[in-house]
N, C-alpha and C positions, 0 to 999 in steps of 0.2 A: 546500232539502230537508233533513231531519230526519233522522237514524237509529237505528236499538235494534236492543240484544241478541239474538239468536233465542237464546231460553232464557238459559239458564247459559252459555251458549256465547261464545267472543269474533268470531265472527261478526256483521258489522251489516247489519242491511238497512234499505234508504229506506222511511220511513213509508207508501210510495206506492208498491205490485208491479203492473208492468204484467200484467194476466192477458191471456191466449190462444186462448179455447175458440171465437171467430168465425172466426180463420183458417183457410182451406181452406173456408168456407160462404159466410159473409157477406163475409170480406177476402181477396182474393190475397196472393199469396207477397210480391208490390212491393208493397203499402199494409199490410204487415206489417210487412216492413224499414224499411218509412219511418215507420210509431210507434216502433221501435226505437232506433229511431237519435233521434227529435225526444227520445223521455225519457231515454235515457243523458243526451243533451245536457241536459236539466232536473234532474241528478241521479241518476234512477232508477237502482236497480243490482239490483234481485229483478223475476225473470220467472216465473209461474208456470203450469204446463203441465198436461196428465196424456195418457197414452197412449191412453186415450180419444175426445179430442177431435179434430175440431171437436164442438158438441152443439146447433148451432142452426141446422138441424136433425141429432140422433146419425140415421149411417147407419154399418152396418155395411162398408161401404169405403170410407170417407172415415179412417176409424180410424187413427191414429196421422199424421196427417198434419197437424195443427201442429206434433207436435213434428218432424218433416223441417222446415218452414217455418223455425221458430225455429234448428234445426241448420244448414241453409244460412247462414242470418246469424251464426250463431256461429265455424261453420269457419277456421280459421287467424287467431280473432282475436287479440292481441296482450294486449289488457287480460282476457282470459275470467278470470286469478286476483282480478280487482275486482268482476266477478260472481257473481251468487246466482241459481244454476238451478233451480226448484223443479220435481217432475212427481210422478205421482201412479198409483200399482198401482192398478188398474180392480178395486172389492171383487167379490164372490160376487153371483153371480146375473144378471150383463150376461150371456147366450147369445152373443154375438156376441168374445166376448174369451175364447179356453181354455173353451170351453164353460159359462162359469158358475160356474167352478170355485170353492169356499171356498180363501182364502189361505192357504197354507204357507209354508213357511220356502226351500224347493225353486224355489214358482211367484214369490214375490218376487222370488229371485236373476236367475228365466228373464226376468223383464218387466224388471227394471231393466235388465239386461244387453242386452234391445234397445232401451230406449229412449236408453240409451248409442250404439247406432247411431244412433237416427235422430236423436237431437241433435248428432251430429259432437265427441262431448267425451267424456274418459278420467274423468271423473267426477262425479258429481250434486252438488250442495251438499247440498238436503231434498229427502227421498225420502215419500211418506205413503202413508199408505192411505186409498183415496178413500173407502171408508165401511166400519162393520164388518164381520166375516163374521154375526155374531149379527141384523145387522139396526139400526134404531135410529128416533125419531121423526121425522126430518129428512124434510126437502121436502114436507110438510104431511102427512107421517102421525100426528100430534097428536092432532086431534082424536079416533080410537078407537083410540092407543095403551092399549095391554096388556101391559106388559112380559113376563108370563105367556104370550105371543106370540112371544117371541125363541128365539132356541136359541143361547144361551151358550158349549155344549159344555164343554168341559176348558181355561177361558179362561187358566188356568196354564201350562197346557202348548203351546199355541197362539198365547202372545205370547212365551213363551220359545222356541220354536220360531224366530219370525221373528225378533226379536231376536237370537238367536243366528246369524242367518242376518248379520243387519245388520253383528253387532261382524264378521265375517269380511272381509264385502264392502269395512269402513271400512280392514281390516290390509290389503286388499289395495290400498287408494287409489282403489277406484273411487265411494264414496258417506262426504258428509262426516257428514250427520245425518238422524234419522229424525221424523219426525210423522205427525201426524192427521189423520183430516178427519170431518165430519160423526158425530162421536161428543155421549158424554152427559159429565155431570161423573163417575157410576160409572165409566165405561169407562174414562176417562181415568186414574183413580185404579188402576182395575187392572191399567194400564199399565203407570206408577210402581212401583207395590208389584210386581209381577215384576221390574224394572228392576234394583230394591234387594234384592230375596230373590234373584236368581239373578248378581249383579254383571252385568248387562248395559247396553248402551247406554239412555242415557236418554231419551225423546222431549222435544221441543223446542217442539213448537208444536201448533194445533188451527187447522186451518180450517174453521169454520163461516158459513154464512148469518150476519149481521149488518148491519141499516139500521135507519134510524126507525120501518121497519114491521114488523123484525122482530124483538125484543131478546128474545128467551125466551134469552141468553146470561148478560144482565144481574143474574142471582142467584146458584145454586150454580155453576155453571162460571165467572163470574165471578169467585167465591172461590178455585176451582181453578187459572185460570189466574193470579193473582195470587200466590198466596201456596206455589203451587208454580214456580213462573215458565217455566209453560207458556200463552205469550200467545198471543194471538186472530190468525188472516192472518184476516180478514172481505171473505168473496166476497159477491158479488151489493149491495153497499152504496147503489145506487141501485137496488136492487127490478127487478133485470133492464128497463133504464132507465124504468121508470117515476115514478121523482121525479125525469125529468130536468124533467118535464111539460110531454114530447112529444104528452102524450095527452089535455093537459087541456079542450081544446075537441072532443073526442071523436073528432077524427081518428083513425086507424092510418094515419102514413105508409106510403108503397110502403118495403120493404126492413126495415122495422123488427122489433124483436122479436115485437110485438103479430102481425103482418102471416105470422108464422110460427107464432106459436105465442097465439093468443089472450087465453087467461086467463093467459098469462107462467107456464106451469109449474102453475095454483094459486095464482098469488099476486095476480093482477087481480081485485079479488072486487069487488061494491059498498061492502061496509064500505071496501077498500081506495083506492078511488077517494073517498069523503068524508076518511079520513084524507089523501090525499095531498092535496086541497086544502086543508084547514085546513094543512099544513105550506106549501103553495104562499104562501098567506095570512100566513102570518109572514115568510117568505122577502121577499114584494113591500114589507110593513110595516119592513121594517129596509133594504130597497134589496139586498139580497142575491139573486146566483141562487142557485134552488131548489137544484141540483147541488150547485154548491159547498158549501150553506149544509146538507143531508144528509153531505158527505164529511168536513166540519168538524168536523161532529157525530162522526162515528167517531174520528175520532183525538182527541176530547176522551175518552175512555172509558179507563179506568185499567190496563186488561186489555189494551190494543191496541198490537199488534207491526205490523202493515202492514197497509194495507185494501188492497182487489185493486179495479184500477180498469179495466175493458174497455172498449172505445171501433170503430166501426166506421166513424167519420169522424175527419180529423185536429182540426177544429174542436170533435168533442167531447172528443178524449183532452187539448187546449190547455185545455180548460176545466177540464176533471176536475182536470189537473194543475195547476193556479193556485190547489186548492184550502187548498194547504198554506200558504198566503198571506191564509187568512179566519181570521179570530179572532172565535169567537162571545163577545159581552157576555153577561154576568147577564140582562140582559134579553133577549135572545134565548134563550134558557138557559129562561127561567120561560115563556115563551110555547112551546117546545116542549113543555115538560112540560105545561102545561094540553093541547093537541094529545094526548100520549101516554095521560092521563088517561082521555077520551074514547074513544082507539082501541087498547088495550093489544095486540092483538092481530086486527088484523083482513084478516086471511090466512090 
């Protein structure tokens, strides 16, 4: 196992964050602790959470009960200062978390500070916002984005507000750094630029969607997360397991993501099922599994701080994790690209 910088920061985290969001749906509390435990053992040292979760399926009382799962296994551990806690403020507009509430500098303090309870720990490593208050293209609102649609507000006063709220929480020991999630390369920048006009904390990282099928990352926020070294945590990097290709002879296994949620959120489309087997097809062409030979691919990407890897059997988190051990060739390399060529976008 690998590790990088979160940001500027001397913080490392494993190329490899185990994410969280099946527990309490699809995994009990024991087949939680026991990925836990198999990926500490492989390295892993970033867990990534949000108050949120479980979300497959979100019910409004299941709410915050990964993170209890994950807090159970953390309590009275002895290494928690080698760990990296990641969780995540629930943005504006869930009904079921504070009413929907847009993020302040107040409701940050209020969520971190329970999600401090139900992790069983005196303080967060990265703390994010799970997505704008303004809104943003993410989770296939793409296709009839209209930025002219958003409502921005006084984005000055409103990341300085939280930030302000953040340097407080970091004097007092309870939260070490702050990021993103599901934002644009603008938003990020306007991050920044309050960060520096008002000397406040500076964010660290962006968690965005990023796989084979989905790299709308791969240009300006690529620039952003580079050369401001605010790098990528990339969720969902098997297309919400669809390039494990579970699905390729057109089953829905019993229990799987499909089997809950059909088109995977939006992102099972037919274009997406021709792109996933031409990547299948390079995969079998080189003797590579698909999984791996997709997870490989992320961490080849020049932006990338950790891809988040979910798993709801232990046979799939062994797999996922062994992915750090594929080295794509040139020639695997050019036959993805012709693949991407093909399917730039189809989700």
């Amino acid at each position: 196992m690998r590790y990088n910088p979160l940001g500027t920061t001397d913080t490392l985290v494993s190329e490899l964050c185990l994410g969280t969001m099946t527990w309490g749906s699809q995994n009990s509390e024991t087949q939680a602790h026991e990925q836990l435990d198999f990926a500490v053992g492989k390295g892993v040292n970033f867990f990534d959470t949000a108050e949120m979760y479980p979300t497959t399926p979100r019910r409004a009382e299941t709410t915050g009960l990964t993170e209890r799962i994950l807090g159970a296994w953390l309590k009275g551990r002895a290494d928690r200062d080698r760990l990296v806690v990641a969780t995540k403020v629930t943005g504006e507009g869930n009904k079921d978390i504070r009413g929907g509430a847009r993020i302040t500098g107040a409701i940050l303090r209020e969520a971190l500070e329970a999600s401090l309870l139900r992790l069983n720990t005196d303080y967060i490593d990265l703390y994010q916002l799970h997505w704008p208050n303004r809104g943003s293209y993410h989770f296939r609102k793409y296709w009839a984005w209209d930025p002219n649609d958003l409502n921005p507000g006084d984005m000055d006063g409103e990341i300085a507000d939280m930030l302000g709220e953040v340097q407080k929480l970091q004097s007092e020991g309870k939260l070490k750094h702050f990021g993103l999630s599901n934002e644009t390369a603008w938003g990020t920048r306007k991050w920044l630029e309050a960060s520096e006009r008002h000397s406040l904390p500076r964010v660290v990282s962006i968690q965005n969607e990023y796989s084979l099928i989905c790299r709308i990352f791969d240009l300006d926020l690529a620039e952003v997360a580079v050369h401001e070294k605010v790098g990528l945590l990339a969720y969902s990097p098997l297309c919400a397991s669809a390039l494990s290709g579970k699905y390729a002879d057109g089953s829905i296994p019993e229990g799987s993501r499909r089997s809950m949620q059909p088109d995977l959120n939006g992102r099972y489309t037919a274009q997406a099922e021709q792109a996933i087997t031409g990547y299948a097809e390079v995969a079998a062409r080189h003797g590579l599994d698909l999984a791996q030979m997709a997870l490989a691919f992320c961490l080849t990407r020049p932006f990338m701080t950790s891809v988040i890897i979910g798993a709801t059997s232990m046979k799939q988190l062994e797999t996922n994790l062994a992915a750090v051990d594929v080295t794509l060739g040139d020639d695997v390399m050019a036959d993805i690209l012709e693949v991407f060529r093909d399917y730039p976008r189809p989700m």
